[in-house]
N, C-alpha and C positions, 0 to 999 in steps of 0.2 A: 571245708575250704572252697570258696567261690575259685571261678574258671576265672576269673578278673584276676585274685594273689598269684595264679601258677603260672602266669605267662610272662614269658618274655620279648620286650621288645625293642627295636633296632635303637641304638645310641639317638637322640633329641628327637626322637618321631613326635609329629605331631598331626590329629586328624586334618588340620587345617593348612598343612605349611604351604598350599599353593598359592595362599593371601599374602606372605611375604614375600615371594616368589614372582610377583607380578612386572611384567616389565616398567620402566618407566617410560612416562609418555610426555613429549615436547610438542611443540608449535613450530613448525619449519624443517628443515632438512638435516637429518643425523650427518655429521661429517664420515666420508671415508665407509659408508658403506650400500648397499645394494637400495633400490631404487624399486616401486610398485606403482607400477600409472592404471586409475581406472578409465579404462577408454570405451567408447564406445563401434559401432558398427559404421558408422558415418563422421570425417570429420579430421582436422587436422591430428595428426601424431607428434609428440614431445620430440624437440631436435635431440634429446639427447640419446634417444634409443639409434639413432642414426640410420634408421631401415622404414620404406613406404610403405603401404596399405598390400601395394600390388606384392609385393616381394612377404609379405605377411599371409596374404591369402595363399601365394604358392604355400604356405608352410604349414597350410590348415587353419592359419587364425582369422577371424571374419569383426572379431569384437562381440559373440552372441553370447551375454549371460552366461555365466558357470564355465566357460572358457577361459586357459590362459596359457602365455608361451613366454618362456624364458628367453633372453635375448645377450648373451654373454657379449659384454665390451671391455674398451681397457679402462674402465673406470669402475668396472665390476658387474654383474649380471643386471638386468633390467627386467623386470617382469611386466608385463602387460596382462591386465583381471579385464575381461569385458564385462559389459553393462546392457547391452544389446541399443537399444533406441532411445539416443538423452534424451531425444523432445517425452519421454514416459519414464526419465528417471524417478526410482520411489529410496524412500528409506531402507525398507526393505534389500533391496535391489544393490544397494552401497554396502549395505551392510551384508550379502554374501558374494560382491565382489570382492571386498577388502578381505574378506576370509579366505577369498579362492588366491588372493596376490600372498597373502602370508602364509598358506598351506606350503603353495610353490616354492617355498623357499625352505620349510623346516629343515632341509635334514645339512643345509648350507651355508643358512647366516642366521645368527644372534642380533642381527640389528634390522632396519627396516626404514626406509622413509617412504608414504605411502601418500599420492597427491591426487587429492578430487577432484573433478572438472566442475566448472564454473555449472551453475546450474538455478533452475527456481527454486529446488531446496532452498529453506533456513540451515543458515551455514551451521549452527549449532545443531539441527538436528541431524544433519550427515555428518558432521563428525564424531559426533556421541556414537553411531550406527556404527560409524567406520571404524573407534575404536575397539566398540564391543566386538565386531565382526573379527578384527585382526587378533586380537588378544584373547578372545576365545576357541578362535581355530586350531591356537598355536598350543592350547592348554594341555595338558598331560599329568595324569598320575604318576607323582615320579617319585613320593615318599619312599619306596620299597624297590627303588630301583639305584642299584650302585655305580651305575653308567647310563642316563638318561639316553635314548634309542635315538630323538629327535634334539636337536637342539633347542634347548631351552631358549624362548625370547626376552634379551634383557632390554631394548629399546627400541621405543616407536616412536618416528616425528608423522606428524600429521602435516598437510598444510592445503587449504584451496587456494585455486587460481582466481587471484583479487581481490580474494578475502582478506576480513580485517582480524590480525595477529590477536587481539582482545573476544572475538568471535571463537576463531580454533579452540584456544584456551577454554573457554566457557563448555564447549562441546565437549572438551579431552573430559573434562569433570564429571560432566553429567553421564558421559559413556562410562569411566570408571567405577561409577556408585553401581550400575549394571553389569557391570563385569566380576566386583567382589561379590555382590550379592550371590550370581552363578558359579560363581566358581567355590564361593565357601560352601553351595551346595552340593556342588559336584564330588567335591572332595569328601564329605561325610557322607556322601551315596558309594562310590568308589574303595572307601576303606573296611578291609575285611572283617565281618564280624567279629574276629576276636581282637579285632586290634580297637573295634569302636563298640563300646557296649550301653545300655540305656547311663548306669550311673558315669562314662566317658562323654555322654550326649551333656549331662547336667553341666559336667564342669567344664565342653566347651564353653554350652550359654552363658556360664559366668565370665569366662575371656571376654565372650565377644561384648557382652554388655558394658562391661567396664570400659572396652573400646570403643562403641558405637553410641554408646549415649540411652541405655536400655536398661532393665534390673528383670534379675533374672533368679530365680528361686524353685528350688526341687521339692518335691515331697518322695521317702522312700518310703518303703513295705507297711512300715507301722503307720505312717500319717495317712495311706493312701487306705488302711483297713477304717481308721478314725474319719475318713470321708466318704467311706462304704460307697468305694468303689471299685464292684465285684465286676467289672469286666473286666479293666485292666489288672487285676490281679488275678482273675479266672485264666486269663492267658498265660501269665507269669509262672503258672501252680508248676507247669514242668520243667521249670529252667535254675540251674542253680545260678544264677545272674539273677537279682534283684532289679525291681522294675523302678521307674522313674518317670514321676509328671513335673515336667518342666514348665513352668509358669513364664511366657515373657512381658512386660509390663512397657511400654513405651506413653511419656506423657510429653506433649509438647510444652511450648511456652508457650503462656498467652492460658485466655478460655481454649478448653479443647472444641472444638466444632461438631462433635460428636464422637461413638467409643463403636469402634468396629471388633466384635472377638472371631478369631482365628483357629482353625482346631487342624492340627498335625498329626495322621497316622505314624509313629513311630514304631513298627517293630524293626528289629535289629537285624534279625537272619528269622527267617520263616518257614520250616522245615514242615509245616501242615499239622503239627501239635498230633496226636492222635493219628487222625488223618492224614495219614504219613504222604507226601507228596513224592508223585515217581522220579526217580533217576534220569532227568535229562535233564539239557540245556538251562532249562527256565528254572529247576532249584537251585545252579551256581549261580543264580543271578537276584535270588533273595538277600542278599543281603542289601539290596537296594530298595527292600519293603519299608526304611524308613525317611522312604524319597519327599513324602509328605512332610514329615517333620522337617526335613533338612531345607527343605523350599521353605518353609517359615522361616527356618532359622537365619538363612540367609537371606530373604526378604526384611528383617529387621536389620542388617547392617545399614539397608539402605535407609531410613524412614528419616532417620536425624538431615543425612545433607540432602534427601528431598523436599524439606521442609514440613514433616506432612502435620498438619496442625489437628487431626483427632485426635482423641489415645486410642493404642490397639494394645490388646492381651491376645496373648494366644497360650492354648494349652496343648504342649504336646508330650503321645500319651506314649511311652517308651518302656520297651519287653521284647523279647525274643521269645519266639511262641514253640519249643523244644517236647518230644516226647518224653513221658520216663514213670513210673510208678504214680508219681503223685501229679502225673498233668489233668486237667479237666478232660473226661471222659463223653464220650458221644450220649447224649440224653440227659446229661447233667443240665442245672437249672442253675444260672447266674443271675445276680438282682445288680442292678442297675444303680446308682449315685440318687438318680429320679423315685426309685422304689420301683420300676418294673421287673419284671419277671421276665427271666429271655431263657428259653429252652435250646441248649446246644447242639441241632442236629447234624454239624459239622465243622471240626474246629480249624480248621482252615479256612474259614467262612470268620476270622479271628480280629482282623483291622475291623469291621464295624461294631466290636465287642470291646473294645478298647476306646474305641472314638465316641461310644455312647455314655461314657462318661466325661469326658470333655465336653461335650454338646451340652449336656446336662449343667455342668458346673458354667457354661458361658450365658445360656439361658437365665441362672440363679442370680448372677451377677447384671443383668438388665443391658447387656449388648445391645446395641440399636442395627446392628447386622449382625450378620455371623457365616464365615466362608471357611469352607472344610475344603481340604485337600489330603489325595490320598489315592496308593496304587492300591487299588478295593479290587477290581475285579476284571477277568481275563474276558468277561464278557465284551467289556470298553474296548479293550483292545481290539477283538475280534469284528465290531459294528463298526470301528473305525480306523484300524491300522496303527501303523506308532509314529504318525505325523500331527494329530488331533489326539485334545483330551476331550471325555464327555464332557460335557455342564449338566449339572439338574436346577431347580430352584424353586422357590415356591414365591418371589416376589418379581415382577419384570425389569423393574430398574432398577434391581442387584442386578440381575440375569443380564441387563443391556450395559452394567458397569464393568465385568467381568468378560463381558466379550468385548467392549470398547480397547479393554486392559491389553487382552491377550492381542489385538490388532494391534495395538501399539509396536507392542514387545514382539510380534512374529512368534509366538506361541497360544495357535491356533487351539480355539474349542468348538463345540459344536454341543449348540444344546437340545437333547433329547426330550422325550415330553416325561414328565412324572406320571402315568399314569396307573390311575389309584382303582382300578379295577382288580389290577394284581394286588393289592395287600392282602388280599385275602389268603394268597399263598404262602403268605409268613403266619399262619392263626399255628397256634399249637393248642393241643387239647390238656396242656395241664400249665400252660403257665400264660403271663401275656404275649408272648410274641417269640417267634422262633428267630434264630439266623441268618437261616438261609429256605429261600422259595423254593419253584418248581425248576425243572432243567430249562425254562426260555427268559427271555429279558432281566438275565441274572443281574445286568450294570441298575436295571430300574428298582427291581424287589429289593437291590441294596440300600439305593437312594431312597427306597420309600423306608426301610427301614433304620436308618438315619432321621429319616423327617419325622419318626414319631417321639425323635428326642427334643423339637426346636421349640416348641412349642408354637406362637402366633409371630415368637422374632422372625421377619424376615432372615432367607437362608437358601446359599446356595454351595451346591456341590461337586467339587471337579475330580474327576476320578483320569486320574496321569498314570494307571497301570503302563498303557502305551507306551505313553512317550517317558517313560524315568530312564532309557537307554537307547543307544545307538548301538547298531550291532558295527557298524562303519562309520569314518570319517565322513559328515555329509554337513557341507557347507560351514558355519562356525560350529555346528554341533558332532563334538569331539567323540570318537568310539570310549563305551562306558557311559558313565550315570552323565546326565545331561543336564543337570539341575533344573529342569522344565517347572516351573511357578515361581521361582522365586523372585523375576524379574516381572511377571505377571502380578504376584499377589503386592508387590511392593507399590503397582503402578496402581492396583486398584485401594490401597490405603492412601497413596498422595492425593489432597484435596476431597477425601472422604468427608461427606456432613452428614447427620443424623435425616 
């Protein structure tokens, strides 16, 4: 009897309900409630807060970026988000003002109107920002909670000063398709292993596909022995949970422009398989090991209303990597989908044993790209904190498309060099290629051993160990899984060409 039949769970839970959950968003001012001005450090103030500059600075507020002060009247609280200096406002900049005017207010109001200052911004780009910004600050894991803590947001008006009412609207849009995509991530990052498990992964994709305009197809245990593919079942060996390769298939209208494939680290809770991982902090926080997959997942909500005219596949590779009698043992030999031979000298070393055969199978299939994502290694973290993910890559104009992405979207990467000096730390003496390297540049020896699945496809690799959580509320990025790629990989599939 799988761990999936014996559990129980809450009346209509569902891994994704914070997609229904979303507030709704207008063009102009909500009637009858609370009020959010982005203001800056210089410059007139809204009459309707009723208080000067000078009487604001006695109170500590200056307008500096990440700053905000509540301003209670009789027509209801006022928040003021500064921005610091409009003549250098960015998108950027809007968009974690808007999130500091909407924090300000969770635990107070349900509603929100939130108005931008006239600016050289394209009004669509700062309100898309400003929605994202607002509506992701406000976000919260509330499936498993019988009393949400914060107030749930149920509506946002937008509007700028001067702006054209058909402008707002087009931005509210365009923010939205970024806000589901993060949030469908969040929320399958967020929900506890046993409530979301690889065959729970298959049958969101089937929802969301049917909704988004995408096809979406599993392979279990027996189809995945029939495509010998021994990493992701070498992982699977200790988990009475049945593993799952999720296929997702997006084809546009029209000739496609080119086929970009996708490959999602999914494991589900990662306890170190064998390699038992110690007792602290960072093992309650594995079940967010299939932050990779879920950034896919939710990077295809978006692809239909960004238009994106390639096709993309992605294959995400889903298991929970559990000790017990029958798990793959340290020194064991896994063969690969490609036919290589990987010697397991550490099975917590498990996401790039799992993603070697998705690489593989995207490869076979004749991708004209190929972008992996994936929390692989604490190395990433450690070189660069949990504000930046790595990049690796082996072509420059992926490598410049991918960091073009993450500018965009304010999901910073920083790309590392491949160097191919260290492969040699992956050689084992009785098979092709080991696991894991020596104890230095563990984030590279991973990326190199990744790359010896890609073959000559261009291929690059973002290793989000870092950034897949917040330990704290910090700007729209909510405490918990933070869905980091999925509004990155969405941006680097729009206007994708071979």
């Amino acid at each position: 009897m799988s761990q999936q039949s014996r559990r129980v769970l809450p009346a209509g839970f569902s891994p994704i309900a914070s997609l229904d959950a979303l507030a709704e968003v207008t063009a102009g001012a909500v009637e009858h409630g609370p009020r959010g001005w982005i203001v800056g450090t210089a410059g007139d103030l809204p009459e309707e807060v009723g208080i000067d500059r000078a009487a604001l600075a006695q109170a500590g507020f200056e307008g500096k970026a990440g700053t905000s002060i509540v301003i209670p009247t009789s027509a209801g609280p006022q928040v003021l988000s500064g921005a610091g200096d409009l003549d250098e406002l960015t998108v950027d900049v809007v968009r974690d003002a808007a999130a500091t005017a909407a924090r300000a207010l969770a635990s107070t109001a349900d509603v929100l109107t939130l108005t931008l200052p006239a600016s050289e911004l394209a009004v669509e780009a700062a309100v898309a920002a400003a929605t994202e910004g607002a509506l992701l600050a406000r976000y919260r894991y509330r499936s498993l909670q019988a009393e949400p803590k914060d107030k749930p947001l149920s509506r946002l008006g937008v509007e700028v000063a001067g702006a054209d009412a058909a402008q707002v609207e087009s931005g509210i849009a365009a923010g939205l398709v970024g806000v589901r995509a993060a949030v469908v991530a969040r929320d399958l990052g967020n929900s506890p292993a046993g409530f979301l498990t690889a065959t729970d992964m298959a049958d969101v994709a089937a929802q969301l596909g049917a909704r988004f305009g995408f096809e979406a197809e599993s392979f279990d245990r027996e189809q995945l022995v029939a495509l010998g593919c021994g990493g992701l079942l070498g992982v699977n060996a200790g988990s009475t949970e049945e593993p799952r390769m999720v296929v997702l298939r997006y084809t546009p209208d029209g000739a496609p422009t080119g086929h970009l494939g996708l490959v999602g680290k999914g494991i589900m809770y990662d306890s170190g398989g064998i390699s038992l991982k110690p007792s602290d902090p960072m093992h309650l926080l594995m079940k967010i090991d299939m932050g990779g997959a879920a950034a896919v997942m939710g990077a295809f909500t978006a692809l239909r209303e960004l238009g994106t005219t390639a096709r993309v596949t992605a294959w995400l590779m889903c298991t929970d990597n559990m000790p017990s009698g029958s798990a793959t043992k340290l020194g064991d030999v896994l063969v690969a989908r490609n036919g290589t031979t990987v010697e397991v000298k550490n099975t917590d070393a498990e996401g790039r044993l799992v993603m070697m055969d998705g690489l593989s199978l995207a490869v076979e299939e004749g991708v004209d790209a190929l972008v992996d994502i994936a929390t692989l290694t604490g190395a990433a973290m450690m070189a660069l904190g949990k504000s930046r993910a790595a990049l690796f890559a082996t072509d420059d104009a992926l490598a410049a498309r991918v960091e073009a992405a993450a500018a965009d979207v304010d999901e910073p990467v920083w790309r590392l060099p491949l160097e191919r000096k260290y492969r040699k730390q992956l050689d084992s003496d009785i098979a092709d290629i080991a696991n894991l390297g020596g104890p230095h540049a563990g984030a590279t020896t991973a990326a190199l051993f990744l790359a010896e699945f890609v073959g000559e496809t261009p291929w690059a690799h973002v290793d989000i160990a870092g950034t897949m959580q917040a330990e704290a509320d910090d700007s729209w990025r909510s405490t918990g899984a933070t869905g980091f790629g999925a509004r990155l990989l969405a941006r680097v599939a729009q206007g994708f060409s071979a």
